[in-house]
N, C-alpha and C positions, 0 to 999 in steps of 0.2 A: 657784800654791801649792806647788808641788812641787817650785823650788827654795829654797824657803823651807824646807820640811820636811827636806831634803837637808842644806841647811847647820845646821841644829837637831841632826842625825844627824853630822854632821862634827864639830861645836864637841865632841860628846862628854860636854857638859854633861847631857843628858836621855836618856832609853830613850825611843824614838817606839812606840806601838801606835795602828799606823793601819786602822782600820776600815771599810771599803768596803763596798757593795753591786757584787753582780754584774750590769754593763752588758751590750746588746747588741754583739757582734762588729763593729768599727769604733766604736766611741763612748765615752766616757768612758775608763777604765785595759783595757778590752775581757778578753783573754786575758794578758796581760803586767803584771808590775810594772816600773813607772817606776825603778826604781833599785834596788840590794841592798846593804843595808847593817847592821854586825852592833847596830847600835844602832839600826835599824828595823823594826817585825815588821809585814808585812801581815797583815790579819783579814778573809777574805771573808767576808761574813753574806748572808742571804739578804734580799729587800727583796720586799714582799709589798702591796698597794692591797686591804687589808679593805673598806675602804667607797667606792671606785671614785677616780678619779686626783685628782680637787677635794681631798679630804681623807682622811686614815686610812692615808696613807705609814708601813710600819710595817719596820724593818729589826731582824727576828729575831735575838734575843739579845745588844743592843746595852745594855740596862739589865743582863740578869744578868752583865755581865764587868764593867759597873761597880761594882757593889754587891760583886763580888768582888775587884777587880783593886785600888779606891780609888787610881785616880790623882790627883798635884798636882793635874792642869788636864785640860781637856777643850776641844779647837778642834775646833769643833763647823759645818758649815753651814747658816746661818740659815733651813731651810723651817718656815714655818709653817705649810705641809699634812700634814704629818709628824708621825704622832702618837711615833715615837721622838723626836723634837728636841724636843718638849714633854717627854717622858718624862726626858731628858737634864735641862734645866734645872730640873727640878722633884727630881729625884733628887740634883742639881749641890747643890742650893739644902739639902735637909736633910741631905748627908752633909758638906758644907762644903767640898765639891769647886770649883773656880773653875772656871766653862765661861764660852769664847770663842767667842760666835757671830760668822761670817762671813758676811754677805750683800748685797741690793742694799737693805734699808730698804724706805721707803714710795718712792721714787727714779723707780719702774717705773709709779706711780698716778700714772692723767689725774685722777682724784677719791677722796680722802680719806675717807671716811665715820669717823662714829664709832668704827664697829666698827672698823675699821684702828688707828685711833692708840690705841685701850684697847689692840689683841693686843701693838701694839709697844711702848707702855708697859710693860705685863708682861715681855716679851721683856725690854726693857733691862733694868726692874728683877732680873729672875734671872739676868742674864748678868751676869759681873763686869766685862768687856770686850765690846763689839759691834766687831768688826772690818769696813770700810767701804771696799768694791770701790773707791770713788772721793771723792775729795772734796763731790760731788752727793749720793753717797748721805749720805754725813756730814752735807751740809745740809739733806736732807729727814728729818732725825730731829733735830736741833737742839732747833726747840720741845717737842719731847716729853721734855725730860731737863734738869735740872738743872745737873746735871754733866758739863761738856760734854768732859773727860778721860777719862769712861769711852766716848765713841765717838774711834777710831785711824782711819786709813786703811791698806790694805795697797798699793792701785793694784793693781786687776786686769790686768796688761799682764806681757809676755815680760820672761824678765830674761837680758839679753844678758851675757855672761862675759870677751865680747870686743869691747868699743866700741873703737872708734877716733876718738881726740880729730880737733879740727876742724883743729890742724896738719897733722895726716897727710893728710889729704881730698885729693884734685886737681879732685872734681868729675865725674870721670869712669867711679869704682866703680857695677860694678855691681851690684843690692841687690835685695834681697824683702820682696815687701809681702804685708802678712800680715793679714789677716783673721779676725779669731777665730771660732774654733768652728766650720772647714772640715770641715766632715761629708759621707759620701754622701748621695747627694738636695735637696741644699740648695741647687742650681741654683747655684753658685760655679767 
């Protein structure tokens, strides 16, 4: 995502206010921002589990900057244990803000239950856009929507700056394999 947001910052087309929670030291954006740019404003908020890690994810003053700031759009990450990302698209929905949630879908379920395909019906229907890690996640929301334009894919994957076409190759470069989400502790 982040160079995705980069070059959104570059085109100069948009103001970015990107809003984070603060991770632990090694994980997610940690102590650093990813980039500085005068068309991007980092916003650390604080991120708080009221009603323990299952559900009631609440990131502190993520609705009063929207109600005040009224941005275009809101790209948004699809948790639905998150009582701000409900908060988001239900605020999205009556101030007439367009929020783009990004996530993995139903993708990640061995079994579907009811309750699932209702939260993610709602989800769709208040997201103007569902952005879609992969084309799997894309197809495990399919039946749930009509409209099959309002689910995109982003491709959750590296975006390389400097490929080298398959002219150039000899076959004998050497390369890194990359493993996402190389964390300490993660036996990798």
């Amino acid at each position: 995502i982040l160079p995705v947001l980069y070059n959104i910052a570059q085109s100069g087309r948009l103001s970015l206010d990107i809003i984070y929670g603060k991770t632990p030291s090694g994980e997610g954006l940690g102590e650093h921002l990813p980039f500085t740019h005068p068309n991007a404003h980092w916003i650390q908020v604080e991120a708080r589990s009221s009603f323990g890690e299952k559900i009631g994810i609440h990131q502190k003053g993520i609705l009063g900057y929207l109600i005040k700031t009224r941005p275009d759009a809101v790209w948004i990450g699809a948790n639905p244990r998150s009582i701000s990302f409900w908060g988001v698209l239900i605020v999205g929905r009556l101030l007439g803000i367009q929020v783009y949630a990004r996530g993995h879908g139903l993708f990640k379920k061995e079994h579907v239950g009811i309750h699932y395909r209702l939260m993610y019906k709602i989800i769709l229907l208040l997201s103007q856009t569902y952005v879609c890690y992969t084309p799997l996640v894309q197809k495990s929301l399919m039946p749930l929507i009509k409209d099959h334009k309002k689910l995109v894919v982003d491709f959750n994957t590296m975006h390389n700056q400097y490929p080298v076409s398959p002219e150039e190759k000899t076959g004998k470069e050497g390369g890194i394999f990359y493993i996402g989400r190389v964390r300490s502790g993660c036996g990798v």
